[in-house]
C-alpha positions as CSV (number, residue, x, y, z in Angstrom):
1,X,27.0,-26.4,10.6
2,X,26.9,-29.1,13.7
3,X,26.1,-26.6,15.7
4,X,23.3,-24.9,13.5
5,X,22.1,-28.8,13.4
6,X,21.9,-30.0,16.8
7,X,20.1,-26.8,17.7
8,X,17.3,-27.9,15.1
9,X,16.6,-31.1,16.8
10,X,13.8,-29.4,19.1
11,X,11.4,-32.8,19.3
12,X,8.2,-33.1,19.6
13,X,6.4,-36.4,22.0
14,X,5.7,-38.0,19.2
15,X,9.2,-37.9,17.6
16,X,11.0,-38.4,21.4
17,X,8.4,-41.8,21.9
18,X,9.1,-43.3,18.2
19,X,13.3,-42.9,18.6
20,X,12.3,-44.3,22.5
21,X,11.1,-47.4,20.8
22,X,13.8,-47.6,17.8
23,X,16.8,-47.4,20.6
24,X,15.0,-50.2,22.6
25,X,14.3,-52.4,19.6
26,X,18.3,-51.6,18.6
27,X,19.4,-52.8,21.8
28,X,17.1,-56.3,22.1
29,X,18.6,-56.8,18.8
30,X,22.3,-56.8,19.9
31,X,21.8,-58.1,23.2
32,X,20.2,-61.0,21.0
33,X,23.1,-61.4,18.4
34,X,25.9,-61.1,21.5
35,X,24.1,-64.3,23.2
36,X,24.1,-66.5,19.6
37,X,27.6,-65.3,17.6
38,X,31.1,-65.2,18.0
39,X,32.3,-62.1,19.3
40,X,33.5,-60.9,15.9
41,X,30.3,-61.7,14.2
42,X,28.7,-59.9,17.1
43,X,30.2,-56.7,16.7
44,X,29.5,-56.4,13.2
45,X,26.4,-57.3,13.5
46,X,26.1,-54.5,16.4
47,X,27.1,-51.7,14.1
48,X,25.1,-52.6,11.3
49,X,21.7,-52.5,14.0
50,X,22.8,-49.1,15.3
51,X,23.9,-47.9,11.7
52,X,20.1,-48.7,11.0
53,X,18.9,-47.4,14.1
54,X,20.6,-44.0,13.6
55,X,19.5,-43.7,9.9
56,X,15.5,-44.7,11.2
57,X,16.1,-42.0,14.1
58,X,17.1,-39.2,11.6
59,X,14.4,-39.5,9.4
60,X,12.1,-39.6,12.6
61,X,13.6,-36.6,13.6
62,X,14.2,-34.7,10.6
63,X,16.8,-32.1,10.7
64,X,17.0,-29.0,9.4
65,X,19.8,-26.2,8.8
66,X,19.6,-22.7,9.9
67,X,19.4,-20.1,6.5
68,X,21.9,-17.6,6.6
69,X,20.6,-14.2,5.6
70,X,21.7,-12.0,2.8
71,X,20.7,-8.7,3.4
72,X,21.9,-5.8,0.7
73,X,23.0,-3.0,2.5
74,X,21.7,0.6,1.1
75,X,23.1,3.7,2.4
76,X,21.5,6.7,1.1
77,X,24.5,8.6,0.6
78,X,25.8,6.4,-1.8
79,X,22.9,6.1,-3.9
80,X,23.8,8.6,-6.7
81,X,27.0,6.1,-7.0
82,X,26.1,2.7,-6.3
83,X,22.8,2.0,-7.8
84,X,23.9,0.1,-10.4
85,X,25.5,-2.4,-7.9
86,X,22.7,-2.7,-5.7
87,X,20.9,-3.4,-8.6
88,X,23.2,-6.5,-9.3
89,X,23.0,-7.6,-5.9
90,X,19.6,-7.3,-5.4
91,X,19.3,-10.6,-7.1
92,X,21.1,-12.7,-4.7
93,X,19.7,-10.6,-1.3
94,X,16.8,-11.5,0.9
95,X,16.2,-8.3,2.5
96,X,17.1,-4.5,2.5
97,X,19.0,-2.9,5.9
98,X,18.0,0.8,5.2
99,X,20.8,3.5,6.5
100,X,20.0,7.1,6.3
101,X,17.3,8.5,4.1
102,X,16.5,5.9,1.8
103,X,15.7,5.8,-1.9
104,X,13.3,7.3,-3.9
105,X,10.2,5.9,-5.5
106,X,12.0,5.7,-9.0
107,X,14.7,4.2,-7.4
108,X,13.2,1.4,-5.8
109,X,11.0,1.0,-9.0
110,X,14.3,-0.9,-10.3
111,X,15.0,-2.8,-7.1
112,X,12.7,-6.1,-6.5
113,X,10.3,-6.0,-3.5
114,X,12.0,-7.4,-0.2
115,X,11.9,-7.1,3.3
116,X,12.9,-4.0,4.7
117,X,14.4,-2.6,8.1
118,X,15.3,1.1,8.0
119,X,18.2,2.2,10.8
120,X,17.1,5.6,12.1
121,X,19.1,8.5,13.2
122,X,18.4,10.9,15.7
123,X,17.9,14.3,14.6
124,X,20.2,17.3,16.0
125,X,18.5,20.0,17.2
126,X,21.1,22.1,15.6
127,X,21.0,20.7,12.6
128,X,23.2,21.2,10.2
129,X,22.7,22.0,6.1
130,X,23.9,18.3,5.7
131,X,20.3,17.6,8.2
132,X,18.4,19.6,6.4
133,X,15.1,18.5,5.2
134,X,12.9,20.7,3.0
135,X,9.5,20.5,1.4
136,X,8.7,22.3,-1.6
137,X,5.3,22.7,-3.3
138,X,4.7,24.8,-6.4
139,X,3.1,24.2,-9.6
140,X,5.6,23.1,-12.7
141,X,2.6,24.7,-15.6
142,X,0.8,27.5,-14.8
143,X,-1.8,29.8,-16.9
144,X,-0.9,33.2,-17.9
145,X,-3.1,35.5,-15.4
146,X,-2.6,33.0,-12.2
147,X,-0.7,34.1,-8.9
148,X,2.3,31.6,-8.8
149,X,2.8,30.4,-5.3
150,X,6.1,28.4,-3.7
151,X,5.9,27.1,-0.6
152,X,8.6,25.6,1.6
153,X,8.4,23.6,4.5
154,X,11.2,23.4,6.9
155,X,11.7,20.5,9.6
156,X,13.3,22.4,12.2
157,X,13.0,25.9,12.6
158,X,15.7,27.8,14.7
159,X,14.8,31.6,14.7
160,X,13.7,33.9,11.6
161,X,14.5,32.7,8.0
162,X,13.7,33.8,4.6
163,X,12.4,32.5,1.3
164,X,13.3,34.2,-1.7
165,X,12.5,33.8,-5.7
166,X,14.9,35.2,-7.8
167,X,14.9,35.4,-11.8
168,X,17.5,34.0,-14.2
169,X,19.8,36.8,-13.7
170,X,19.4,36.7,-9.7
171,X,16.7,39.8,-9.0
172,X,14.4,39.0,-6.5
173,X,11.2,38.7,-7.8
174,X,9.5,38.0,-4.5
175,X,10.6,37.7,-0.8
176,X,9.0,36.6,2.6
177,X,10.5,36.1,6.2
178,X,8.8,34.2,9.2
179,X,9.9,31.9,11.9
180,X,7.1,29.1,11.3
181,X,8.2,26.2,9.7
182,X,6.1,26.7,6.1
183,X,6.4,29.9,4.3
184,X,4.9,30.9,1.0
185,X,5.3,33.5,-1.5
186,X,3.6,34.7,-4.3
187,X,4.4,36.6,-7.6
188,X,2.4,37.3,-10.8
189,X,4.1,35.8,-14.4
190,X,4.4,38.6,-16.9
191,X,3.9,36.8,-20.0
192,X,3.4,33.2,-21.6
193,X,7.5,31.9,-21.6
194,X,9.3,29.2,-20.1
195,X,11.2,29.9,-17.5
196,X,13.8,28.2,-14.6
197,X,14.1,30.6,-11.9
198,X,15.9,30.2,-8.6
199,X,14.7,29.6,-5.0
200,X,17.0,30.8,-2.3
201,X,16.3,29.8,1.8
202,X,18.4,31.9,4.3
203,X,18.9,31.4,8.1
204,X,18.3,34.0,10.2
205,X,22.4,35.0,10.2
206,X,21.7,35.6,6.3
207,X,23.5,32.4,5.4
208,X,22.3,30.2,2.8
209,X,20.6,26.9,3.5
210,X,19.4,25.8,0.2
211,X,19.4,27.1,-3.1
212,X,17.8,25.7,-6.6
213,X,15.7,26.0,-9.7
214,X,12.3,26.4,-9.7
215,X,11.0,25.1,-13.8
216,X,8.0,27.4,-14.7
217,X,6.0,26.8,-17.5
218,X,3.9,29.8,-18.2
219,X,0.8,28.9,-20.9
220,X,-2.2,30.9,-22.7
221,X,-5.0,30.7,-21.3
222,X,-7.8,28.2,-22.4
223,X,-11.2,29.3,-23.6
224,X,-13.3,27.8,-20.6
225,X,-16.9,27.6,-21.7
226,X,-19.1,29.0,-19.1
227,X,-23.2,28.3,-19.0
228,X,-24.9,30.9,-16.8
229,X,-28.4,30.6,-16.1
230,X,-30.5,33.7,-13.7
231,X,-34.0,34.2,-12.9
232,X,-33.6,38.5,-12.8
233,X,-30.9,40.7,-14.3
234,X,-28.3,42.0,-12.0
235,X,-25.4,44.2,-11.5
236,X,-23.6,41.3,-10.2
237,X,-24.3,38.9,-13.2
238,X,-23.8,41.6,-15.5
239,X,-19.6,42.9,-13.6
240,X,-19.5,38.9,-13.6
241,X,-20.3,38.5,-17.2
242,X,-17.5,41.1,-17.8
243,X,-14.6,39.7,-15.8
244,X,-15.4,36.1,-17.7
245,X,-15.5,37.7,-21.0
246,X,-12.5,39.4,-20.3
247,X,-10.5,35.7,-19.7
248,X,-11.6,35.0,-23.2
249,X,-14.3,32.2,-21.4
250,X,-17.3,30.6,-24.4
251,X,-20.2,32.2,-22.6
252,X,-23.6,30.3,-22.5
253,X,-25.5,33.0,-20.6
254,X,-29.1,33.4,-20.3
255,X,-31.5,35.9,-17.5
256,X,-34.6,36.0,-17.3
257,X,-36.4,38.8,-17.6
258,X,-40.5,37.1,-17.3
259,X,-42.2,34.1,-17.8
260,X,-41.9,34.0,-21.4
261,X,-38.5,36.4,-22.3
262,X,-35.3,35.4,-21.8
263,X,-32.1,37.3,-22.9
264,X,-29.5,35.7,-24.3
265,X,-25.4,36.8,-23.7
266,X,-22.2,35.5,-25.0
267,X,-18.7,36.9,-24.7
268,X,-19.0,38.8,-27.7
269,X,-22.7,40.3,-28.4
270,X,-26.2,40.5,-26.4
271,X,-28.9,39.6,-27.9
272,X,-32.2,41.1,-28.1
273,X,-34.7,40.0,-25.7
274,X,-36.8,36.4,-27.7
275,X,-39.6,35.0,-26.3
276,X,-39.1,31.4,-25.7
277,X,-41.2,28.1,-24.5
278,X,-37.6,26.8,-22.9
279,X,-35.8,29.5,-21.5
280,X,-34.1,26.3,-19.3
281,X,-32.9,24.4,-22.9
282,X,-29.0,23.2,-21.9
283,X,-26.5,24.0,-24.2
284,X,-25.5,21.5,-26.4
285,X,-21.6,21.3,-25.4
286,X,-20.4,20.7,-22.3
287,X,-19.9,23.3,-20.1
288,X,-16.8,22.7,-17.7
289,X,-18.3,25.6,-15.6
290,X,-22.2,26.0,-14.7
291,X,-23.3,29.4,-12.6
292,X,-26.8,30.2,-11.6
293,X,-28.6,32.2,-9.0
294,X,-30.6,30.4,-6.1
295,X,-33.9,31.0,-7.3
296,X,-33.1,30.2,-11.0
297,X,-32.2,26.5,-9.5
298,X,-35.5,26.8,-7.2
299,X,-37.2,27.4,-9.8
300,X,-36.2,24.2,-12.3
301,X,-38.5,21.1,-12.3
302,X,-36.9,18.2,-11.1
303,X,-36.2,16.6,-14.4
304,X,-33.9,19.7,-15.7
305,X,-32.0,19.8,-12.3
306,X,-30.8,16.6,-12.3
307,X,-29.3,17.3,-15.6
308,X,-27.5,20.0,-14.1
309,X,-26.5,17.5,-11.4
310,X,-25.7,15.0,-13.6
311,X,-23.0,17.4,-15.7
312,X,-21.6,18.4,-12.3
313,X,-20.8,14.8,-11.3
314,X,-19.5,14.3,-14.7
315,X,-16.9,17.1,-13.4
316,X,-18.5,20.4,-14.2
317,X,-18.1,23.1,-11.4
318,X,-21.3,24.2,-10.4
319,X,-21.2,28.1,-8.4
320,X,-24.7,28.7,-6.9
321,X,-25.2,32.4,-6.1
322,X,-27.0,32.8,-2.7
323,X,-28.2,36.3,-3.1
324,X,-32.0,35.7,-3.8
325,X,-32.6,31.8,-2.1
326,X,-36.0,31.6,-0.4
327,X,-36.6,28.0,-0.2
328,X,-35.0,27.0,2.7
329,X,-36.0,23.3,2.4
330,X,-35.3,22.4,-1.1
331,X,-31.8,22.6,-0.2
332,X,-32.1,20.8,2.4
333,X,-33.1,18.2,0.0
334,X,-31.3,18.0,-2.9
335,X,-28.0,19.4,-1.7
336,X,-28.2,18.4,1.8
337,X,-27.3,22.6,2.9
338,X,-28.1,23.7,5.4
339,X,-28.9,27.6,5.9
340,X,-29.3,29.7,8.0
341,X,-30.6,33.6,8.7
342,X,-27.7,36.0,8.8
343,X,-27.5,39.8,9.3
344,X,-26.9,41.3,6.4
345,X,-26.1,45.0,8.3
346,X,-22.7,43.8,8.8
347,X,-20.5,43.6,5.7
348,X,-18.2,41.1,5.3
349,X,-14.4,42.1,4.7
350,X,-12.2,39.9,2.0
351,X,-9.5,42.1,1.8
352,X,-8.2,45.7,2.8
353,X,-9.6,47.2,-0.7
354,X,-13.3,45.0,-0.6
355,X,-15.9,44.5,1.8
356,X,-18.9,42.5,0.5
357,X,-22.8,42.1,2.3
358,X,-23.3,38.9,3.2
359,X,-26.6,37.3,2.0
360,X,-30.0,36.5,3.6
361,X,-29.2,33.1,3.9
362,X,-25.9,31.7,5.2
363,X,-24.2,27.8,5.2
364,X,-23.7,26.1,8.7
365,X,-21.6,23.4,7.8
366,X,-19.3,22.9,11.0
367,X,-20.7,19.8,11.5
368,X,-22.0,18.9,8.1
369,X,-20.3,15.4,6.8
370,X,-20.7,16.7,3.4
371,X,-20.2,20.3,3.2
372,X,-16.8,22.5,4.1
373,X,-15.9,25.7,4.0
374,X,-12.0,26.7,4.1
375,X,-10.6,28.7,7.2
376,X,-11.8,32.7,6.8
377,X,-14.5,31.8,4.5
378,X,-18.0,31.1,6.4
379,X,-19.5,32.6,3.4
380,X,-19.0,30.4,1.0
381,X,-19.3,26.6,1.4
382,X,-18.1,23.6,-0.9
383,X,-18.4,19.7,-1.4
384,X,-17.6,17.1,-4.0
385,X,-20.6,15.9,-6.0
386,X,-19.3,13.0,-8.2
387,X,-16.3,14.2,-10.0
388,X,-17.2,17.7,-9.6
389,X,-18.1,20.2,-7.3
390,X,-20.5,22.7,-6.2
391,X,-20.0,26.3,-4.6
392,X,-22.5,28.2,-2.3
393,X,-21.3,31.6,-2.6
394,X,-23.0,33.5,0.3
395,X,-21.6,37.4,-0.1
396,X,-23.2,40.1,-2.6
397,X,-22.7,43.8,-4.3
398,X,-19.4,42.7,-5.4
399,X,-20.3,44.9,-9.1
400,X,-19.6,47.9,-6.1
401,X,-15.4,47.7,-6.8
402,X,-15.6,46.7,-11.2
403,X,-13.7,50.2,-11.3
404,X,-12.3,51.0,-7.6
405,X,-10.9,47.5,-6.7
406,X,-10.6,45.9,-10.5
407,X,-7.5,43.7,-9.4
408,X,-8.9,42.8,-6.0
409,X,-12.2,41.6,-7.9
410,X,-10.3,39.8,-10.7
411,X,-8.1,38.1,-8.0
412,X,-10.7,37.4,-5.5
413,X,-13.0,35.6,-8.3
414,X,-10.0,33.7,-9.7
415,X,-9.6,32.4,-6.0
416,X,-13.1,31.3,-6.3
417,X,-12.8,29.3,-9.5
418,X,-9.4,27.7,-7.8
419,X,-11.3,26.3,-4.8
420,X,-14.4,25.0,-7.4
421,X,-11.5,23.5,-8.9
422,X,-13.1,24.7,-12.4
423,X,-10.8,23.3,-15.4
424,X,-11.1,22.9,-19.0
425,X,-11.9,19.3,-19.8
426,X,-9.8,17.9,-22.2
427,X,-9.8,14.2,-23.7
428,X,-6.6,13.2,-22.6
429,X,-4.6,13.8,-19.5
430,X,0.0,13.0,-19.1
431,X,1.0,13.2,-15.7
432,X,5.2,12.4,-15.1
433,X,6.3,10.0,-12.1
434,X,8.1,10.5,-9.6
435,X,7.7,14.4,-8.8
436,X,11.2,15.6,-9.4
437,X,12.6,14.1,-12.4
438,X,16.3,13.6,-12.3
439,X,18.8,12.6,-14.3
440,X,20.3,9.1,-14.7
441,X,17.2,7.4,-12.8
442,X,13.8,6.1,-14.2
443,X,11.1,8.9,-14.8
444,X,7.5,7.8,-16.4
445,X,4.7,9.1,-18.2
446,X,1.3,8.0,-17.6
447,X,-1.5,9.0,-20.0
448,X,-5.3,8.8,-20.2
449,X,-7.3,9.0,-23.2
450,X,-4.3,8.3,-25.6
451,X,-5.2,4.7,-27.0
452,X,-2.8,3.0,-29.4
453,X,0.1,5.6,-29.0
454,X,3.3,6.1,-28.6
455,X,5.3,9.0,-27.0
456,X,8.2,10.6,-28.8
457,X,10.9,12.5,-26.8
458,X,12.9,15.7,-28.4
459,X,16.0,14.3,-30.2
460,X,14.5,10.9,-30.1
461,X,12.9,9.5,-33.6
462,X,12.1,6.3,-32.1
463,X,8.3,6.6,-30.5
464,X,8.3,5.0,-26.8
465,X,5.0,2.4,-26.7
466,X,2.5,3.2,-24.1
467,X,1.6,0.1,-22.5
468,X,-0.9,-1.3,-19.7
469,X,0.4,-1.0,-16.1
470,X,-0.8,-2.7,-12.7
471,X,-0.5,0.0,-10.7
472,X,-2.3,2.3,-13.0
473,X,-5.7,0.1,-14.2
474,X,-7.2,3.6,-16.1
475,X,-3.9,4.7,-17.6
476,X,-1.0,3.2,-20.1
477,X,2.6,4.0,-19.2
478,X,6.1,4.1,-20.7
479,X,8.9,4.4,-18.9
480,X,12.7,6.0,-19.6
481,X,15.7,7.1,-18.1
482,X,16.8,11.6,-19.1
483,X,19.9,11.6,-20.3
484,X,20.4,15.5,-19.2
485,X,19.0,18.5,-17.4
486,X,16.6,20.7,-19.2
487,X,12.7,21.0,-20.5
488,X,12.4,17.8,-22.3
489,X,9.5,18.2,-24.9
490,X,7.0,15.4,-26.1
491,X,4.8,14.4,-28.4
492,X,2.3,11.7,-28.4
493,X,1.9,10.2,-31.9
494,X,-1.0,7.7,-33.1
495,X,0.3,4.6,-33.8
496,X,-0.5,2.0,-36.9
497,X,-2.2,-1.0,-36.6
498,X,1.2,-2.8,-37.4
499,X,2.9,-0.8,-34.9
500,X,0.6,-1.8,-32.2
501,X,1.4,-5.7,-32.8
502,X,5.0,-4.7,-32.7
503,X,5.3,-1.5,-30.7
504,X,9.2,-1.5,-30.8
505,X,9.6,-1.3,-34.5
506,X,9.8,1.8,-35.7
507,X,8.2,2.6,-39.5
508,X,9.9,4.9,-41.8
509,X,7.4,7.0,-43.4
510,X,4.7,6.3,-41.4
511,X,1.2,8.1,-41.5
512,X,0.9,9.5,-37.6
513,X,-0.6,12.3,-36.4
514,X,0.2,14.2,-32.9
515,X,-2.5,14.0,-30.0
516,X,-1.0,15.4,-27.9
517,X,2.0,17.8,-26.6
518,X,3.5,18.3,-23.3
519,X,7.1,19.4,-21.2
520,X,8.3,18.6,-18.5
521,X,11.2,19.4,-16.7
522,X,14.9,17.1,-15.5
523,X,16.8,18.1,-12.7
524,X,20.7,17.4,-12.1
525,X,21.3,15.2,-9.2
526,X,23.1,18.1,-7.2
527,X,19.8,20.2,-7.4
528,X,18.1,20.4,-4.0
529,X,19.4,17.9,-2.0
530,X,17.5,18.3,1.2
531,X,14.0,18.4,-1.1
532,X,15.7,15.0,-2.1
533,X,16.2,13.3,1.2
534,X,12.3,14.7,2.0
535,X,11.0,12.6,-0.9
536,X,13.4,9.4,-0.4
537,X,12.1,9.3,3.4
538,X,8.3,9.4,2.2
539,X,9.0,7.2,-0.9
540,X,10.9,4.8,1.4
541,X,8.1,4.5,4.0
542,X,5.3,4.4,1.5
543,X,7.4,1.1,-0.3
544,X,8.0,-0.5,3.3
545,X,4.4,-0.7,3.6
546,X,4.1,-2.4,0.3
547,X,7.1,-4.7,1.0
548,X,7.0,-8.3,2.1
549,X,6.9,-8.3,6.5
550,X,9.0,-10.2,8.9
551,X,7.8,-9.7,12.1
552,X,10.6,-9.7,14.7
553,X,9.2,-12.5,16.6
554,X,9.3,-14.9,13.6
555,X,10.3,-17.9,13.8
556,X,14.2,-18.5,12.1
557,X,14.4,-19.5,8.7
558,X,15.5,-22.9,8.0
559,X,16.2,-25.4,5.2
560,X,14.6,-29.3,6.1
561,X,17.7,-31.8,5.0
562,X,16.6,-34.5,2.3
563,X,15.7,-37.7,4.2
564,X,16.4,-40.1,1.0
565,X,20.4,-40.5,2.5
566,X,18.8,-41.4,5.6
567,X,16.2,-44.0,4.3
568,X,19.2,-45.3,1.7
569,X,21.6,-45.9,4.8
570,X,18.4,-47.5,6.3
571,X,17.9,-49.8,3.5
572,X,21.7,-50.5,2.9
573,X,22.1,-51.5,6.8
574,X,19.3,-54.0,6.6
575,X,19.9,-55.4,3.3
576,X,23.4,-56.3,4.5
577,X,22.5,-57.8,7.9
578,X,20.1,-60.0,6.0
579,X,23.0,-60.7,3.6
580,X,24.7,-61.6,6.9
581,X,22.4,-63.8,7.9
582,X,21.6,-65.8,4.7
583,X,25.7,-66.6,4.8
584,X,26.2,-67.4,8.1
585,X,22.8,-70.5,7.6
């Protein structure tokens, strides 16, 4: 502590000139009472002064004492273990001294916000299955009729390695070998079910580096509802028409066919051929996919597309089928495409099984702010309008392969609707925090569109309130903690107005109705480990940049000493030395 406080005393002039002047005025004082008193008196009288000197000096000076940091250790291998003590200790820490891989997002979730400083490790080349870090991407829910991908991404990559999706009773449903660090597979759900299959990464010696389950969640499909709008009948529209009505899609379709006769299609019937003053007239719904032709959107007066505009920023997918554009410039203008002549002698090839002709007009987007097109695809373009999109599809004669390529068609459309990112639009939306939910550590549902509700979990009576968040301004939360590994099922439940003032109080007999339904799936703590340590390293870095900074050249923490013992000693001294005087008259 003494040396912790003379190391504090770093003065400033102004502090160094005053305690000049107190030290001088101390000694003229004593040299003063040394001339007039006995020696006795004298030297009291000299302590007293340099009692009050020392006091005046210290609260000139003002000292402080260095802090002594408390940093909570957290060693990521300990984290299944010790959680609940770092909890505890949290309270009484002032920083974090990060060793290993970290923690993941719902684990800092319980720990307050301090400083961090993560301790790094180097990476072996050689790395063990203890080093291993993996990646995985797959969808959790998936419609009946989509291509399920897995992909892993590996950090180090040390010759030819496999990737391999087995079902419950350990066939291989799918396989694929490379040596670059990502690999993918694909494989085709037979029927609506839920399933947890297995996921199995080899070395190139055949040895297993990771193994766990993959949760599937295989739905019906839902009814999209399609508007279609084309200036002249065509094969394509009509093979197009098929495959939608053939995924069970609401079709709004109208062609054409002159200036006062347009034909009217659903999913179910064609209609005869009625005469009609607005052969443009929107459908009343809302259509969560829009397709037309080129010249049917030429053709629109301005007023009518910008209503199509307007649905596709409300987060409609809007296709535009390039075949017949002529209007180079209108484009330009509203879309801000640009086009450009093409040859349309050479066919373009999507797969080994279709070949499609490639349009007058083509999209040059390479330099285009606005406007992308994905890697293999310079016939089609895309960008975000809004909350929505819009597709140039640049290739034609695809009605060519409805019988000689029916899969390749179906597959290759499907891929089409993926990148428009076409959707049903529902009312409300439950997304589950953090990505792989585990058990023993918090897990949280978010929901939009669900006001004055509460969540109920299977085997649970008592409904979980969803309440505001900070971090989510357009969603309400509720947060829990699995108890075990499996699907866990829930329901979200309208609440009473009672409820609402008291959301924890659950009301026998109560009147509620279910909005909504949903699954999702709990891991074990032993289940992929090295997918673990991936997410605790991003997790950990995305908190450090939300965490409170010390810079390194800071200047040391310290704690200023009270100056009222110093201006009391002060006070004492002189009150006795006048005491002193007043006897000795």
């Amino acid at each position: 502590m003494m040396h912790s406080l003379i190391s504090s005393m770093a003065l400033e002039t102004w502090q160094v000139a005053l305690c000049l002047g107190v030290m001088l005025v101390v000694l003229f004082s004593t040299l003063m009472y040394w001339r007039r008193a006995k020696r006795s008196d004298a030297l009291m009288h000299t302590a007293i002064i340099a009692c009050a000197g020392i006091c005046f000096c210290m609260m000139i000076i003002a000292p402080s004492l260095t802090l002594q940091s408390n940093p909570l250790r957290i060693d990521s291998a300990k984290s299944r273990h010790s959680m609940a003590q770092w909890v505890q200790q949290s309270q009484h820490a002032d920083s974090y001294q990060i060793h290993g891989d970290g923690l993941r997002w719902a684990q800092w979730q319980d720990l307050p916000r301090l400083p961090m400083q993560i301790t790094t490790t180097a990476v072996d080349p050689n790395s063990t299955k203890l080093d291993e870090v993996l990646d995985l991407d797959f969808p959790t829910q998936l419609t009946q009729g989509r291509v399920f991908q897995l992909s892993v991404q590996r950090q180090h990559v040390d010759g030819e390695w496999r990737l391999q999706l087995l079902a419950e009773n350990q066939q291989v449903l799918a396989e694929t070998r490379g040596r670059e660090k990502r690999l993918s597979l694909q494989w085709l759900p037979p029927a609506v079910e839920r399933l947890v299959l297995q996921a199995k990464i080899l070395d190139q010696h055949g040895r297993v580096i990771e193994q766990g389950p993959i949760p599937l969640e295989v739905i019906a499909p839902q009814s999209l509802l399609v508007q279609a709008r084309f200036a002249a009948p065509s094969f394509d529209a009509k093979v197009l028409n098929a495959l939608l009505s053939q995924s069970q899609a609401k079709l709004d379709w109208q062609t054409k066919l002159g200036k006062t006769v347009t034909r009217f299609e659903t999913a179910a019937d064609v209609s005869t051929p009625t005469p009609t003053s607005s052969p443009t007239q929107a459908s009343t719904a809302k259509p969560d996919l829009l397709i037309q032709d080129a010249a049917y959107f030429e053709q629109q007066n301005v007023r009518v597309r910008a209503q199509v505009l307007q649905q596709v920023a409300a987060g409609a997918s809007l296709v535009i089928l390039g075949a017949n554009a002529s209007d180079i410039g209108l484009w330009r203008r509203e879309l801000d495409l640009r086009l450009q002549a093409s040859d349309t002698s050479k066919e373009i090839i999507i797969d080994p099984l279709m070949s499609l002709s490639p349009t007058a007009w083509m999209p040059q987007v390479k330099s285009d702010a606005n406007w992308y097109q994905a890697k293999g695809q310079s016939w089609m373009a895309q960008r975000a309008w809004g909350q929505g999109q819009i597709v140039w599809l640049g290739v034609a004669d695809w009605h060519r392969y409805q019988i000689s390529a029916t899969n390749s068609l179906q597959v290759w459309w499907q891929t089409i609707l993926d990148q428009a990112q076409v959707k049903k639009s529902l009312d409300w939306e439950v997304r589950s925090e953090p990505r792989m939910q585990i058990v023993g550590q918090r897990m949280r549902l978010c929901a939009q569109g669900l006001e004055q509700a509460e969540l109920v979990l299977a085997g649970h009576e008592q409904g979980l309130p969803l309440l505001p968040v900070r971090d989510h301004a357009d969603a309400q939360c509720t947060a829990f903690w699995p108890e075990k590994p499996a699907w866990l099922d829930w329901q979200a439940r309208a609440r009473t107005k009672s409820e609402v003032k008291s959301a924890a109080k659950l009301v026998q007999g109560k009147d509620t109705s279910t909005l909504a339904a949903g699954v999702v799936y709990v891991y074990q703590p032993e289940d992929w480990p090295a997918w673990q340590r991936a997410q605790a390293r991003a997790d950990t870095a995305a908190m450090l940049a939300l965490a409170p900074v010390v810079a390194d050249n800071t200047k040391v923490l310290r704690r200023s000493l009270p100056t009222w013992p110093w201006a009391l000693g002060l006070l004492a001294a002189m009150l006795l030395l006048w005491w002193r005087e007043q006897r000795d008259k």
